[in-house]
Structures are given as C-alpha cells and as structure tokens.
N, C-alpha and C positions, 0 to 999 in steps of 0.2 A: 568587454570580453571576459573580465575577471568573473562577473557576475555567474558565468556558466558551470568557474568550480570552484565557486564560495563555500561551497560544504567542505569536500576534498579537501582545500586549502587550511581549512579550520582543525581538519581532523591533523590534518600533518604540521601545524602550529603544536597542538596539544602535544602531536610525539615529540616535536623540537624542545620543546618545553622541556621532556624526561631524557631525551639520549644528548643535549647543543649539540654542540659543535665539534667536541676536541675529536681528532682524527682517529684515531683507537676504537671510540667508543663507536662513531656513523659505521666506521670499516664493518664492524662486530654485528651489528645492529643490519648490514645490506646485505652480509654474507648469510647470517644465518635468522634473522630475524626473533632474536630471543632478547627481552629486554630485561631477561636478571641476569643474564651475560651481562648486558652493558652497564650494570650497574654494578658489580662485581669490578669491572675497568673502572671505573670512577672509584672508586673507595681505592682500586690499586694507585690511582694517580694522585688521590688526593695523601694516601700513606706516603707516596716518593714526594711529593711535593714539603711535607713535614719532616721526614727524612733530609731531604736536600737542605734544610732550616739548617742542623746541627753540620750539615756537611760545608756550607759555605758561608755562615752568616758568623761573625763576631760572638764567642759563646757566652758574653756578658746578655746578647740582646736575643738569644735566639726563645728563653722563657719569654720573652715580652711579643716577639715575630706569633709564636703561636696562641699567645691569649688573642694579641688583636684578628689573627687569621680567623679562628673558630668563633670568634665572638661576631661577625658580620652577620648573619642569618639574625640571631640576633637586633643586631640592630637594623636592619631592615623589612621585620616585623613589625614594627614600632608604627606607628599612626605617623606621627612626624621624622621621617628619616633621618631626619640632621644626626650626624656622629658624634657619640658623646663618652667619653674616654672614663667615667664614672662606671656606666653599666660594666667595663671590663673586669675593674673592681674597684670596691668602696675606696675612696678618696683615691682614684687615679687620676694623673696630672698628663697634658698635653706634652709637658718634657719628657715623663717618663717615655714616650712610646713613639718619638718623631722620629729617630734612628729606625724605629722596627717599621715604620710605616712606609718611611722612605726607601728599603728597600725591599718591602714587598712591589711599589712601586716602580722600582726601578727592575723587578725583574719577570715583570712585565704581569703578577698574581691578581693585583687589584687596581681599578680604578680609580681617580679619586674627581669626583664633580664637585665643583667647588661653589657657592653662593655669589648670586649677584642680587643687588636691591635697585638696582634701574635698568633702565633699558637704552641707554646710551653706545653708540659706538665710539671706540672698537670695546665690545662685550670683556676683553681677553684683560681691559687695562680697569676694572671694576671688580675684578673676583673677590671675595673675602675668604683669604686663605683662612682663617681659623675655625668657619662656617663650609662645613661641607658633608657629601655624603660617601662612601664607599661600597662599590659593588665588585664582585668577582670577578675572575675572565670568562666564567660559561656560566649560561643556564643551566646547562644540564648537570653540571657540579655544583652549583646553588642548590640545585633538587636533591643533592646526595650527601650533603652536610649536612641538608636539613631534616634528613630523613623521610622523603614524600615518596611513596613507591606509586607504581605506574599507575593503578586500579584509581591510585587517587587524582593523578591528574586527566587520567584521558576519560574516565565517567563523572567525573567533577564533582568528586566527593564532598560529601558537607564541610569533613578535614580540612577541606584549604581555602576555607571561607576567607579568613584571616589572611593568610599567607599571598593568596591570588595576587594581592597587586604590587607585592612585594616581587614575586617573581617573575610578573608584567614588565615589571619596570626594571628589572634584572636583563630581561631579553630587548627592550627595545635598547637599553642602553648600550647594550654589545651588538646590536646591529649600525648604532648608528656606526660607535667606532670603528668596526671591522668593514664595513661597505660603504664610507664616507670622508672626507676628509676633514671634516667641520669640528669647530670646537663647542663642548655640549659644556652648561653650565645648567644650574637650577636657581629659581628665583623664588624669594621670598618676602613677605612686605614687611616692611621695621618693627609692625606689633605681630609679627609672625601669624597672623589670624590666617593671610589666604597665602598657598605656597601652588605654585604649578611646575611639576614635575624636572621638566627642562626647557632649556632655553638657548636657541643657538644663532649662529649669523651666517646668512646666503646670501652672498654678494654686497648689498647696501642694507641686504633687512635682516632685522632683528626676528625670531621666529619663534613663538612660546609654543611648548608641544604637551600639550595633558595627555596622559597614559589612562585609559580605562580599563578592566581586564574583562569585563564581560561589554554587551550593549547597548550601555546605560551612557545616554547622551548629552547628560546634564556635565556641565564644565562650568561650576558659578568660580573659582578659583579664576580659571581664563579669563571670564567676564569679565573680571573686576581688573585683570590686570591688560586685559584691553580696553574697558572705559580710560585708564589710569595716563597710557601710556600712546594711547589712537595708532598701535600696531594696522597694518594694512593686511601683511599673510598671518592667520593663527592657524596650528592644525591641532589635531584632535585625535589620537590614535585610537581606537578600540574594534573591536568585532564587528563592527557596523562596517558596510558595503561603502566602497568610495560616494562624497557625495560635497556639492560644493553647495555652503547656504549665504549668507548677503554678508557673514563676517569672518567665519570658519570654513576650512577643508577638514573634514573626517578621513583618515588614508586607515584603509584596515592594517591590523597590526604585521599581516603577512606580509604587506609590501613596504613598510617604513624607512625599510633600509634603501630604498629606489627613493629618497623624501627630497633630495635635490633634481631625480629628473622630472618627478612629477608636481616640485612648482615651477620649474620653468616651461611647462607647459600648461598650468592651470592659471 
C-alpha cells in the first residue's frame, strides 16, 4: 500500500529533514506554511538552549557544555563519526568535557550511541563507553546549526553532498528513540575498516541497521558484518521501496520508526 505514496512520502521526509520535530517549529510550519518562519524558531530555540547553559549548568563547565554543543555538526560530518574530543580543540582530553557531556545528556540535548565490537547478547552488557558517537535531539535543529537552508534540502542541492548522511543518520536515530523502545548501539570492527551505522536487539535478535541517504543499495559494511557474525534479521534503511531479499530487509527511511512492527511481521 505504501508503494501508492512513495513520492508524497519522500517529499514530506525531505520537509521533516528541515522543520523535525520540536513542537514550535511543526505548530509554525501547519499554521502558516513559511519555512523561514521556522527556521527563525530554531535559532530562537537553539539561542534558549545556550542561554539556559549559563542559567543552570555549573559556571566552571558551562565554556566546555558549549564547545562540545556547537561542535557536533562538526563531528558528524566526518566520514567516521566516532567522537573525538581533539577536533574540540587542540590537545583536548576526555576529562576535560565528561561533566559537560554528561549533562547535556542528562538534560535530555544529546544522544550518546555508544560502540559495540560483537554481537553477543545482551548488546547493552558490550558497549564501549569511551568509543561512541553523539547526535542532537532534532533533525530539524541539526539543519540549523548547520546552517542548510530549505532550497538545499528539499531540491538536493549539490551543498549537501557531504552532509546527507550525516543528517540521515541524525533522523533515523531520533526515530528510532522517540517511536521505540530499544536500545541503539553502533558497531565497529577492531581495525575500524567496516562500521555499520547501528545496531540493536528485538527480542532474542541482534539487528545491524545500515543508513543510506539516497537509493544506493550496496551495504558491503553489513555484509561483512553478517558473514562475521551469521545475524538472521539485517535491515537496511534508505529511499528504496520496502523490499525483503534472501538476507536483508530494506524499510524505507519513512517508516523506520514502525522497525519493531514490521519485523515481527516479516
């Protein structure tokens, strides 16, 4: 049935992509349909959000809260996302910035996906806390920190060649959290060659999830981490039409956050 508004569906992914989720910016965006409106909201939230830093954070750590804040875009441009507390600035240390990190986390700003290197259950008892990545709470304030205005994501500007799977993987990741109950991990293999995006557990399975941002079908990452590891469910997220082949399920990016009902029916 999906298949009937697979365009529709794509087109209103790309606006998701520029207005998320936060409730201000959709309100803005249904009432009146102007998207420098809503981006106007986003810069105001993102201003109270840096604002609220000096209002409630410890004023020792509140310079360190906003290097690591503004610096995510940043690091998740990067080819390998793994976070790395050097690009903050030269010779920065994992001590300096675990206070500031911990309570962006704690107050609910950013994510933190933590590394796993097997696929053992339970996933949750394998993480390697020092190996991890961080993403924001919206997409649509990833797109306003990063500065990518509408033009560029909803005609697919050449601009966001780079950026695309960064903020791919920005949105599935806040789908999963916000419409699931599961714990999302990323995995990586010990000489760091193949990484696939996330990795989580439904029930008794273990479930590698590769992000693609356009519908390009190649997953050699997956591959190797399914020869590796003889996973049963793999999926595969990208702009491709649901589709089940002899080792992978493809769930288009629209529906990823349904990714529990629709393996227990697949």
């Amino acid at each position: 049935m999906l298949k009937i508004f697979d365009t529709k569906l794509k087109e209103y992914l790309k606006l998701y992509y520029f207005i998320g989720g936060m409730p201000e910016a959709v309100n803005s965006y249904l009432q009146n349909k102007d998207l420098q409106e809503v981006r106007q909201i986003q810069n105001k939230l993102l201003s109270a959000y840096e604002q609220d830093f000096s209002k409630h954070a410890p004023n020792n750590i509140v310079p360190r809260i906003r290097q690591l804040w503004n610096n995510i875009p940043t690091q998740l441009a990067k080819e390998n996302k793994k976070f790395i507390y050097g690009l903050i600035k030269e010779g920065a240390r994992a001590k300096e910035y675990e206070i500031a990190l911990s309570w962006l986390i704690d107050c609910g700003l950013v994510y933190q996906v933590n590394r796993v290197n097997t696929s053992k259950n339970p996933l949750v008892a394998y993480q390697d806390f020092k190996a991890f990545k961080l993403y924001i709470l919206d997409v649509g304030l990833l797109c306003a920190m990063a500065g990518i205005d509408e033009k560029t994501i909803l005609e697919g500007n050449e601009l966001l060649i780079e950026f695309k799977g960064s903020l791919t993987e920005q949105y599935v990741l806040c789908q999963l959290k916000e419409c699931t109950n599961i714990n999302i991990f990323y995995w990586s293999s010990d000489t760091g060659i193949s990484e696939v995006d996330f990795i989580t557990q439904i029930g008794s399975n273990n479930i590698p999830i590769e992000v693609k941002a356009n519908e390009n079908l190649q997953a050699k990452s997956l591959k190797t981490f399914v020869e590796k590891y003889k996973t049963s469910i793999n999926v595969r997220t990208s702009m491709s039409n649901f589709r089940k082949e002899d080792w992978i399920i493809n769930i288009p990016l629209y529906s990823i956050g349904n990714i529990e009902e629709i393996i227990s029916i697949t």
